[in-house]
Structure formats: C-alpha cells, structure tokens
KEMIKE-318041 format. One line per 3 residues: their letters; for each residue x, y, z of N, C-alpha, C. Coordinates in steps of 0.1 Angstrom, whole numbers. Example, Ala and Ser with C-alpha at 12.3 -4.5 7.8 and 13.67 -1.06 7.14 Angstrom:
2
AS	132:-57:78:123:-45:78:132:-33:78 ~ 128:-22:71:137:-11:71:129:0:79 $
This chain:
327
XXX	939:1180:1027:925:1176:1026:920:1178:1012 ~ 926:1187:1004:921:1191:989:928:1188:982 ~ 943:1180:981:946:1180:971:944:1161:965 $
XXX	944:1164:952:941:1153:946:949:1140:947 ~ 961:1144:955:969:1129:953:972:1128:972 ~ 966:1109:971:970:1106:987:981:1114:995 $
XXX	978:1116:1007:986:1118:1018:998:1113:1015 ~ 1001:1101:1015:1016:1088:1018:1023:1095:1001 ~ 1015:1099:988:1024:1104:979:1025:1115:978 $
XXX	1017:1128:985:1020:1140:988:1032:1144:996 ~ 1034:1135:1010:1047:1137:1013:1054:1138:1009 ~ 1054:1130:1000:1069:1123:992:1075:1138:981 $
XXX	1063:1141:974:1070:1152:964:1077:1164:969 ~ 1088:1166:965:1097:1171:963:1104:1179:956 ~ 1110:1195:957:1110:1201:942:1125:1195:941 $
XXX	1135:1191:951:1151:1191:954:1153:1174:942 ~ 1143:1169:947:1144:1156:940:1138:1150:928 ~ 1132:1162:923:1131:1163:911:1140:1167:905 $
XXX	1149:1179:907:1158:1183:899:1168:1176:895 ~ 1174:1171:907:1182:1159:905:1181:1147:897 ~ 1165:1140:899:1165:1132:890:1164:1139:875 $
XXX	1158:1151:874:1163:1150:863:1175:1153:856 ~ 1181:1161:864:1197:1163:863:1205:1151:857 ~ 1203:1142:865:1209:1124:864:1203:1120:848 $
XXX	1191:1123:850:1184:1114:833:1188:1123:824 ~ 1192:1137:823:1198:1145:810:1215:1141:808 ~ 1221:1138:823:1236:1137:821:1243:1128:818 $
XXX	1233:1116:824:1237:1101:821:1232:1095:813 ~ 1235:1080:808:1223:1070:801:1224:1059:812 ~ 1208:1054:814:1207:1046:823:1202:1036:815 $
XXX	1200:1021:816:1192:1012:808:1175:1013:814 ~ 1177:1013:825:1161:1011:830:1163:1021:847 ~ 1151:1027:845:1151:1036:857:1139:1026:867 $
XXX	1138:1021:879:1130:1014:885:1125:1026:893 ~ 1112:1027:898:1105:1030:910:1104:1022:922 ~ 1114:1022:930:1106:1014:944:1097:1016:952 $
XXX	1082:1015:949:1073:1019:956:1064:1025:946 ~ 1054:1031:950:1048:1037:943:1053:1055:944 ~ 1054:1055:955:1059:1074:962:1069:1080:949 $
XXX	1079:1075:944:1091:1082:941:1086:1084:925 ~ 1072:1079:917:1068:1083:909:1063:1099:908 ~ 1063:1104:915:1057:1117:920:1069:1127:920 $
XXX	1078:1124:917:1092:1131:912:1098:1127:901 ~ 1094:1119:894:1097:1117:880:1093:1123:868 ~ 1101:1130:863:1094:1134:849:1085:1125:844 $
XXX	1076:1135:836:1063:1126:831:1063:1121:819 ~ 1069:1122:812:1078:1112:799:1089:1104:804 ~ 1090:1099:816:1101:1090:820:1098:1082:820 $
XXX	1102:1069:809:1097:1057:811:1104:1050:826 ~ 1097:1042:827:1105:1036:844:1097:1019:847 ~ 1103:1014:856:1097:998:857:1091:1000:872 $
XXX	1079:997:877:1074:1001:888:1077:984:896 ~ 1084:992:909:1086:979:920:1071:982:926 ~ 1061:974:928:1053:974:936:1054:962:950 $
XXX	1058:973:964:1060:958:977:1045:956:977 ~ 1037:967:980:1024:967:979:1013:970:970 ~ 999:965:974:991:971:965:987:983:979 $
XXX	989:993:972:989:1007:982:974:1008:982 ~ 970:1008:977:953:1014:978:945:1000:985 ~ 948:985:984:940:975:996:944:978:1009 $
XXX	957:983:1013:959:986:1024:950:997:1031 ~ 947:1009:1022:936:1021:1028:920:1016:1028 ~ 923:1007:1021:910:1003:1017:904:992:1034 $
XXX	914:984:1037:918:978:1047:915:988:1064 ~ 920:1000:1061:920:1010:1072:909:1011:1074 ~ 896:1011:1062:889:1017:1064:876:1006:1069 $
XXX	878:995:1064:872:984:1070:875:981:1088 ~ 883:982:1092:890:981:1104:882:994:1116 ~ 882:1006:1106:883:1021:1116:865:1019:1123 $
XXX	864:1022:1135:857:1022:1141:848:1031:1144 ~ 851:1044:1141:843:1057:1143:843:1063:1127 ~ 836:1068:1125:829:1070:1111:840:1084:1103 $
XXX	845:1090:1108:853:1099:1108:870:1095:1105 ~ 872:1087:1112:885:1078:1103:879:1071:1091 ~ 867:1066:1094:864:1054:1085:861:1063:1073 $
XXX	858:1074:1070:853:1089:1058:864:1089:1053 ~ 876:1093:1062:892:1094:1060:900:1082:1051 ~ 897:1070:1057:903:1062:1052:898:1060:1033 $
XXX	887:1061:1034:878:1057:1025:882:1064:1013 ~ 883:1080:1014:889:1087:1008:904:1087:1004 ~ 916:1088:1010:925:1080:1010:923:1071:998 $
XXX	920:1058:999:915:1048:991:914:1049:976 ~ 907:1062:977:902:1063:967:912:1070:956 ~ 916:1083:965:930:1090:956:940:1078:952 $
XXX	943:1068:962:952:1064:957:950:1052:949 ~ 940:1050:943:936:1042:936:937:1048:921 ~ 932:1058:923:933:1070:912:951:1070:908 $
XXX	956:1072:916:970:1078:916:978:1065:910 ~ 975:1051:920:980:1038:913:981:1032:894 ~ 969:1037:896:961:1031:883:970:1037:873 $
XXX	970:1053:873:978:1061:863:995:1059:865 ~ 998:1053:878:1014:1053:878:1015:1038:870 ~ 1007:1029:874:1007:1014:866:1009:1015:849 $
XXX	1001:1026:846:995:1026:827:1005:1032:826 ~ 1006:1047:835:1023:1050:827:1037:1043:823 ~ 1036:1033:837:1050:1026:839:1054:1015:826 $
XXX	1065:1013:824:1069:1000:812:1063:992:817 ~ 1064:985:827:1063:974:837:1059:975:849 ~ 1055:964:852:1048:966:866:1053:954:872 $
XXX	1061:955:886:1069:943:893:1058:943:907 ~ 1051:934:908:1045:928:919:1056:920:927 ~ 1050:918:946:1061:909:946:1046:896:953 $
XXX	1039:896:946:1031:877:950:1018:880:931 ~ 1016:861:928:1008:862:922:998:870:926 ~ 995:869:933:979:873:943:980:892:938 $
XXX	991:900:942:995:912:940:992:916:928 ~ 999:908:911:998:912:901:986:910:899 ~ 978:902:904:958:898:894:951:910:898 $
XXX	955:911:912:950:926:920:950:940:906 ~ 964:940:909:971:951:895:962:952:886 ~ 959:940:881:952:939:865:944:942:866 $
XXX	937:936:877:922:943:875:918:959:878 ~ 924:957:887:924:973:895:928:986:887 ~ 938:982:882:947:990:872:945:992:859 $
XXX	935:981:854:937:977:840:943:976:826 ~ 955:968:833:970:965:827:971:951:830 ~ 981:952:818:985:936:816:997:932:819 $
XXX	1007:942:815:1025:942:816:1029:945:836 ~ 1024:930:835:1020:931:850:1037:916:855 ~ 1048:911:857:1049:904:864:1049:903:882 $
XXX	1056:889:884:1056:888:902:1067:882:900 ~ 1078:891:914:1088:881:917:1089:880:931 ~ 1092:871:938:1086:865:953:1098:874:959 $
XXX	1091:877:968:1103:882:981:1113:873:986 ~ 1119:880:988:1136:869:987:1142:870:1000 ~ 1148:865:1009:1161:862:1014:1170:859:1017 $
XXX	1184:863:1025:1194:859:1024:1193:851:1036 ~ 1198:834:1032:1190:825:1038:1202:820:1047 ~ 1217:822:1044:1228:820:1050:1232:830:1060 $
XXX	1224:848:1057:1229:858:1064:1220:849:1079 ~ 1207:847:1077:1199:847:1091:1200:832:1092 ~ 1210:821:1089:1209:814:1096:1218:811:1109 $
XXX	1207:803:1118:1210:799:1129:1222:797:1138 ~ 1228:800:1144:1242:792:1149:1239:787:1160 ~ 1248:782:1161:1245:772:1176:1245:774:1186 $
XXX	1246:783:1194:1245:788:1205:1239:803:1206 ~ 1228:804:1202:1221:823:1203:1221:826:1218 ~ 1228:836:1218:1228:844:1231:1214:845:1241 $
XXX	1212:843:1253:1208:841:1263:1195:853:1265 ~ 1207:868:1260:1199:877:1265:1188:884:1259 ~ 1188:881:1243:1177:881:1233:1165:872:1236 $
XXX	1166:862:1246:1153:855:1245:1143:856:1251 ~ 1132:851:1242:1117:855:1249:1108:841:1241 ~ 1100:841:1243:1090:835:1242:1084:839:1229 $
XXX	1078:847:1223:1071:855:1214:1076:868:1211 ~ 1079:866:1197:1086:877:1193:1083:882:1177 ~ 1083:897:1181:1074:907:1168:1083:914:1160 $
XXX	1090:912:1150:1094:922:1142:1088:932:1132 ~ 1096:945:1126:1088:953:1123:1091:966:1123 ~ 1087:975:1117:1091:990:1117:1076:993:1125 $
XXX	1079:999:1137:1063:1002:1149:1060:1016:1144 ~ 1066:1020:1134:1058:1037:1131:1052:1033:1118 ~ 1049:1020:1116:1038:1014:1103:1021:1010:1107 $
XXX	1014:1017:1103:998:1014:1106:996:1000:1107 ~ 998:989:1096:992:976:1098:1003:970:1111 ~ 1013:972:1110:1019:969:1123:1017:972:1136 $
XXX	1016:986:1141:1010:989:1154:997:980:1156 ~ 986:983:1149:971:980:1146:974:962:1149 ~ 981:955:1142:986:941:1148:990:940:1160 $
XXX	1000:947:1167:1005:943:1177:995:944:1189 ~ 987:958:1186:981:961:1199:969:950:1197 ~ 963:946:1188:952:933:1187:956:922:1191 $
XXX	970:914:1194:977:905:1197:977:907:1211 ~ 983:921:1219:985:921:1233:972:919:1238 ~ 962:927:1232:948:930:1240:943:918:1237 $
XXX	940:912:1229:933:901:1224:940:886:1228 ~ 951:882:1226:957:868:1220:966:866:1232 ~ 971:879:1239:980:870:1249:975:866:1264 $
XXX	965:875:1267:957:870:1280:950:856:1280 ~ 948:848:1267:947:839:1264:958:829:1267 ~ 972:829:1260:982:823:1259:986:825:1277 $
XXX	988:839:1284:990:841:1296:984:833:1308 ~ 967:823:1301:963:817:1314:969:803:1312 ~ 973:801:1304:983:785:1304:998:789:1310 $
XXX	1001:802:1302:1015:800:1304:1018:816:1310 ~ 1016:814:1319:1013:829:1328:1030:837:1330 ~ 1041:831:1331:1052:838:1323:1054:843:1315 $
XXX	1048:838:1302:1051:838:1282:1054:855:1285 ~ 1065:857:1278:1074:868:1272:1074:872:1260 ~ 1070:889:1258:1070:890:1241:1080:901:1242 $
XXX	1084:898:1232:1098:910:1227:1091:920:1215 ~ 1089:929:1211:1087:941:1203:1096:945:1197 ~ 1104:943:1179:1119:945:1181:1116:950:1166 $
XXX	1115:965:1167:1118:975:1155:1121:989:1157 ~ 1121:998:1146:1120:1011:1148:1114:1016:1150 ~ 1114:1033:1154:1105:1042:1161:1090:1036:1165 $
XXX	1094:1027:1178:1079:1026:1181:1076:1038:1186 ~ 1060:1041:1187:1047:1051:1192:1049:1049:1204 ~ 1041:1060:1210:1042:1061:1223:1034:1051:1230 $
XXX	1025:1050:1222:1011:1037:1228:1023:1023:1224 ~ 1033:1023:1220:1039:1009:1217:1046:1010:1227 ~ 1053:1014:1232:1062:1020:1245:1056:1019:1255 $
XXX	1042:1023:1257:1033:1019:1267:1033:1011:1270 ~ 1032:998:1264:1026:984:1266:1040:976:1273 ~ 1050:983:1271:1061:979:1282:1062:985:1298 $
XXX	1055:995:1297:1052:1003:1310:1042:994:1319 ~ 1034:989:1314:1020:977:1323:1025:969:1325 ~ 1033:964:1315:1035:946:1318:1049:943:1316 $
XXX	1056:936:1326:1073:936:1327:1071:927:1322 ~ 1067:917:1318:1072:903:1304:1073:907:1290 ~ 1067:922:1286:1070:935:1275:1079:935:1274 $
XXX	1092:936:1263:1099:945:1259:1099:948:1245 ~ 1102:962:1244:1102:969:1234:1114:974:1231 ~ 1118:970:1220:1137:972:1220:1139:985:1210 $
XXX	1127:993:1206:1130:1003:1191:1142:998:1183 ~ 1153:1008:1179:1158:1002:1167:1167:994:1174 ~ 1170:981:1167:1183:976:1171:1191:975:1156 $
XXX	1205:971:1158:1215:978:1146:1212:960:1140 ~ 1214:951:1150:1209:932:1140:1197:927:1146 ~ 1189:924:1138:1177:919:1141:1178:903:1142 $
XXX	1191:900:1140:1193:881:1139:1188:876:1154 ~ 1197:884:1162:1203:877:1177:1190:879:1182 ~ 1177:884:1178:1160:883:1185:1153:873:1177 $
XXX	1159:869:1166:1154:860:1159:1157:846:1163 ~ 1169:844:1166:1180:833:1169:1178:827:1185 ~ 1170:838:1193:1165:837:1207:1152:836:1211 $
XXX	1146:838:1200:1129:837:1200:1126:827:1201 ~ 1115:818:1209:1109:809:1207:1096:810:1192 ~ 1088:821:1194:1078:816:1181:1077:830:1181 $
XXX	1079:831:1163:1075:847:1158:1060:850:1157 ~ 1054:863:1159:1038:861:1152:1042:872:1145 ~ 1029:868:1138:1030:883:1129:1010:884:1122 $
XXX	1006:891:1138:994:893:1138:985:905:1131 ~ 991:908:1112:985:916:1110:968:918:1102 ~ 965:926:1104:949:929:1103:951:937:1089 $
XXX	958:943:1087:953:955:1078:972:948:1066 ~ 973:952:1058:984:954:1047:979:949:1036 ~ 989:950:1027:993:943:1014:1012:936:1006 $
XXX	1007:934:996:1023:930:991:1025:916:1003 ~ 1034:913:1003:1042:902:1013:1050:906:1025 ~ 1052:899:1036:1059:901:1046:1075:894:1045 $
XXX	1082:901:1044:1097:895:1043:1103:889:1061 ~ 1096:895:1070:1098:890:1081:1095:879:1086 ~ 1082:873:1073:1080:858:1077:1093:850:1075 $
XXX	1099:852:1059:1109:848:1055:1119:842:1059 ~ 1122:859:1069:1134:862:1075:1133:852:1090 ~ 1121:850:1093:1122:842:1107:1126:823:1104 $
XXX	1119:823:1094:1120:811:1088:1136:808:1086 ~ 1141:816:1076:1150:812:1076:1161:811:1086 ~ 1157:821:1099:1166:822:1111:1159:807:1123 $
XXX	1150:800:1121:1151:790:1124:1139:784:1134 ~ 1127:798:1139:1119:805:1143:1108:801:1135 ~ 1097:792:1143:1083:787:1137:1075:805:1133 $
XXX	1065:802:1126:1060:813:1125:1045:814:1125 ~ 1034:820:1131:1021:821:1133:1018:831:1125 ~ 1009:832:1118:1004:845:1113:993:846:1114 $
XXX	983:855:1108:973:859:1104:969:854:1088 ~ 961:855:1078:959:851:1064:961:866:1061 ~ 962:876:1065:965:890:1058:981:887:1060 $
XXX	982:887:1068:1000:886:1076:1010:875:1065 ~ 1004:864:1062:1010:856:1052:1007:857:1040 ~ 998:866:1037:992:867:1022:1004:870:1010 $
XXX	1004:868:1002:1009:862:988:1019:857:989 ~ 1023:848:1004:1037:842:1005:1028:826:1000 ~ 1039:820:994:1039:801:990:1041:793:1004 $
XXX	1032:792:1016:1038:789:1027:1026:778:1028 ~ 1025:769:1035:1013:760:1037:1011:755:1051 ~ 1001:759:1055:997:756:1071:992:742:1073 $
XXX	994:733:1082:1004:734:1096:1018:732:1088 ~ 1022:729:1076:1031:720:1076:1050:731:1081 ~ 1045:743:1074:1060:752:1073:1052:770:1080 $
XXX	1039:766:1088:1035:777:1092:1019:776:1101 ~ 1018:784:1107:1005:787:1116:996:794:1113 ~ 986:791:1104:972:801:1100:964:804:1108 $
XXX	963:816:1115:950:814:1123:946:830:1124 ~ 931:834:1122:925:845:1124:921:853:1135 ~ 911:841:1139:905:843:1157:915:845:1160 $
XXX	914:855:1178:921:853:1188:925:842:1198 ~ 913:828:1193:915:816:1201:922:809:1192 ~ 922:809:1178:930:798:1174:941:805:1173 $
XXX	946:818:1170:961:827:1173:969:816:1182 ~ 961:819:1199:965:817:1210:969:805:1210 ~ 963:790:1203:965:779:1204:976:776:1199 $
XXX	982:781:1181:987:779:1176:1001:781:1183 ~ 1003:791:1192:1016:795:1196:1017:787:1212 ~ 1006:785:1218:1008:772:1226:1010:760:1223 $
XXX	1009:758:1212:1011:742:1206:1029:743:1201 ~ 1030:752:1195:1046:755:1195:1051:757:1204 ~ 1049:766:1217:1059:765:1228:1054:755:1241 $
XXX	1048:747:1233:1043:732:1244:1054:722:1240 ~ 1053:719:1227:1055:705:1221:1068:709:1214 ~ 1079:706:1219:1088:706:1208:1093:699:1199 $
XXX	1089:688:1197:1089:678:1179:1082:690:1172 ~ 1074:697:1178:1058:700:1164:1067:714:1162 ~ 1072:720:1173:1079:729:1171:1092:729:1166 $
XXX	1098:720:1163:1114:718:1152:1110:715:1144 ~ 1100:702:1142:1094:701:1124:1088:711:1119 ~ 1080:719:1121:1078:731:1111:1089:743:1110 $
XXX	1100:749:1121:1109:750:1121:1119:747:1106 ~ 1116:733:1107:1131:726:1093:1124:726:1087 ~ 1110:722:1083:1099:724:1071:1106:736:1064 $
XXX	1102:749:1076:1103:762:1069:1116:766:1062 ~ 1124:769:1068:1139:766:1065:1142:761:1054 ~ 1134:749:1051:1143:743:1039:1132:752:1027 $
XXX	1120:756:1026:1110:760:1018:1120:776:1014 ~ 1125:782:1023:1132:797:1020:1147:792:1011 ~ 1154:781:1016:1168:775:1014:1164:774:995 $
XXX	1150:767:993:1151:760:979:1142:769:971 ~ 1136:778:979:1125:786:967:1125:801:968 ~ 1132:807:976:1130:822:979:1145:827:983 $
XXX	1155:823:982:1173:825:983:1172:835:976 ~ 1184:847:978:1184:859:972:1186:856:958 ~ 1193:846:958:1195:840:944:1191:838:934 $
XXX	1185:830:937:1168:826:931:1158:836:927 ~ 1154:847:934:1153:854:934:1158:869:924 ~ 1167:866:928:1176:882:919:1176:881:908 $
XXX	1179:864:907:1176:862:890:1166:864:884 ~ 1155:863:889:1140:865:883:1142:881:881 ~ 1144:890:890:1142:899:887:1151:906:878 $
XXX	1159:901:873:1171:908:865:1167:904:853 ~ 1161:888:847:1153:891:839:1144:894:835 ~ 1135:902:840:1126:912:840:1131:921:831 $
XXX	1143:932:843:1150:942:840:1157:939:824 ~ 1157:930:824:1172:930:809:1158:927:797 ~ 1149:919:798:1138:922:790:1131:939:790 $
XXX	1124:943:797:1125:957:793:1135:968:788 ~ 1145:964:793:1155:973:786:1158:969:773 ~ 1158:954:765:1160:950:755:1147:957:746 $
XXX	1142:955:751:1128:963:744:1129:978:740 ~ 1136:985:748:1138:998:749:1150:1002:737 ~ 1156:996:739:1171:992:727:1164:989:714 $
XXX	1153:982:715:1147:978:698:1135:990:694 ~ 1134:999:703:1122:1003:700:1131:1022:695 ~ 1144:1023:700:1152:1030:697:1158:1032:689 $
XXX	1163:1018:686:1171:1016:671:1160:1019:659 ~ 1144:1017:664:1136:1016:647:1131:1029:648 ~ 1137:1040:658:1132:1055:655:1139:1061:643 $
C-alpha cells in the first residue's frame, strides 16, 4: 500500500535475480540486453543500458481497471495503481536505449505519456504454418465459440464473464445449443464456475496444444473490455483458420479491417449478431476466414516480423559499438 512502485513491478523484484543479472553483465559481453516487459527492469542495475520490449502500455490497462471498477474502493485502488505505474513507466522508457512497442497506436501512447522519442513498433507476429489448418480437426475439440487465453489475467476474466452474462443469452435465443469452450491456464474459481451452471461450458485450464481448439472452433471471440499492447490470439486464430469477433479494445493496434478479415462490435447486441451471422452463413463465414489467413500469411509471418525486430536490435547495438569506440 506504501510503497512507491505498482503492485505487478513490486512482485517482480527480486534480490536472487539481481545478482545474477549482474553476475552475467560483469562475466560476459552481451551486444544488447532486452527487457521483456516492463517487470524485469526492477532487477536491473541502474546504469544498465537495455532496449525495452513493451507487449503493453502497462499503465492504460490500470487506468482501464479503473474506468470499469464499480464500487469506489477498487475504483481508489485502481486509480492509484495507474498512477505509480505511470510514474514507474515513464522513468523505465527515459532510462531505456530504446523503446519496442508492439502497434503504432502503442508507441504515440509512449511519446506522449513518457515523453520520449526513441520509440519504434514492431507488429506481433506468428507462426502462420505452425497454426495452420489440416484437414480433418478432431471431432472432440469442437464447439461453437471459443475463448483463448491465460484466465489468471484481469482483462481476460473481466471479458469472459461480460460475454457469458451479457452476449450469449442473446446468441442462446436463436441458437439455444451454441457451445463455448474456455481454453487457457489457471482459470479462477468464478471461471470454473461458469462450467458448473451451464453444461454447453467448458473450461479446459491448461492444455499442452492450443491448435486442435482452434482447428475445431467454429468462431473465436475475444470480448475484451479492459487491456493494452495487441492480442496475438487474434493472430493465432486467424491464422488457424477461425473467423474472429472482437471488441475495439480486444483488436486494438492490430492492422485488421472490419467486416472484411474481422468482426467489430462493442454492444452486447451487435457482439451477439456478429457471431450469429458467422455460425448462420457459411460463405460469410469462409470468406473472412481466407480474408484473414492470407492478411497474417503476407504481413505478420514470424518472418517478417523477426526481421523488423533484429533490425532494431543490430541498430542499437551499432550505436553502442560507436559510442565505445569514441570513449
């Protein structure tokens, strides 16, 4: 409650993993030390130059909690939150060589928020041959509507349960069958619940491949309310072959364009439409399907991808090499 740096980076410090890093940075020479996240700055020596991976902007997400929280006492909580870590962000940004966003949208955020410039974006990526389709997806994966996701994450839970309570009693008076699958790690107990009410629920916690629920899904949603950074799960469904609905928080800083390779919708009534018009119509449901597919195949391949970020990395370290040599 008193100390100066957010909760989510308080966790993180560490006296074991400090030593180590710095153990590693006296014994070895590295070219460029990355941060993934914001967290693992909080064990770095403080003359350690390093390039910051940002998935998220960490402080819109709290900022998000707090707009959402319903009783004044989360909403105090959240607010606060917000604020350290805005504090906390700002100074890990100025410190850092670099700052890796992964959407335009992410880095303008940065700039302003942060007020820094040595800001790039490189798009989330996947591997578009691991999750593609085969021809025959197993029987016993399939459902109707399907959620991926790690369920011990705030904007995720907070999505899911606004989708069951909200969006599928909707979809349920057309299609009084429709089946949702829940398929991540450590879901909550309140996520476990919602398989206890309703037997067209399932909730699979971890599974070891997340393809064969992708490959058996009829239409993914991904109804979230609260985050930041990009969803790789849209990606990931796309390129497994799987139309995809979202939310405008849920698709935010992805290159995706509604109706043509995706489903935009906020309300609970147009949610609900969007994913009846996919599991009604199947033309409308294979053409945005191959739409999407080919959009991950030609512009977000690990490929494509990796390379952007490696030149990143080989520029900052080239910089580091010239600014060494003229000591």
């Amino acid at each position: 409650m008193f100390s100066k740096l957010p909760v989510m980076v308080a966790r993180k410090r560490s006296a074991t993993v400090k030593r180590v890093a710095k153990t590693l940075l006296a014994d070895e020479r590295f070219d460029i030390v990355v941060c993934d996240f914001l967290t693992p700055t909080v064990n770095l020596p403080a003359d350690q130059p390093f390039v910051l991976f940002e998935h998220n902007v960490e402080t819109m997400i709290w900022r998000r909690y707090a707009e959402q929280a319903r009783d004044p006492i989360r909403r105090s909580f959240f607010r606060s939150q917000a604020n350290r870590l805005q504090a906390c962000e700002t100074s890990a940004c100025r410190r850092a060589t670099h700052v890796i966003a992964v959407s335009d949208a992410d880095a303008d955020m940065l700039r302003k928020m942060c007020g820094v410039s040595h800001v790039s974006s490189v798009p989330t990526g996947v591997d578009s041959a691991y999750f593609s389709r085969p021809p025959t997806p197993e029987a016993k994966f399939a459902c109707d509507l399907l959620f991926t996701g790690s369920m011990d994450w705030m904007p995720n839970i907070d999505g899911i349960r606004w989708f069951v309570k909200e969006v599928l009693p909707s979809i349920r008076r057309r299609l009084p069958r429709c089946s949702l699958t829940i398929a991540g790690r450590r879901p909550t107990a309140a996520i476990r619940a919602l398989e206890s009410v309703d037997p067209l629920i399932r909730v699979t916690g971890t599974v070891d491949d997340i393809r064969p629920y992708l490959w058996a899904g009829r239409v993914s949603v991904v109804p979230l309310r609260v985050g930041s950074g990009t969803r790789l799960k849209i990606y990931e469904a796309m390129a497994a072959g799987i139309p995809v609905v979202a939310t405008t928080v849920g698709a935010e800083g992805l290159d995706v364009s509604s109706p043509e390779n995706i489903r935009i919708a906020d309300a609970a009534d147009g949610f609900a439409s969007a994913c009846l018009e996919l599991l009604g119509d199947q033309r409308v449901h294979a053409n945005q399907a191959s739409a999407a597919a080919r959009l991950v195949r030609e512009k977000f391949s690990w490929e494509i991808v990796a390379a952007r970020f490696e030149e990143i990395l080989e520029a900052c370290a080239d910089k580091r090499r010239t600014r060494a040599s003229q000591r």
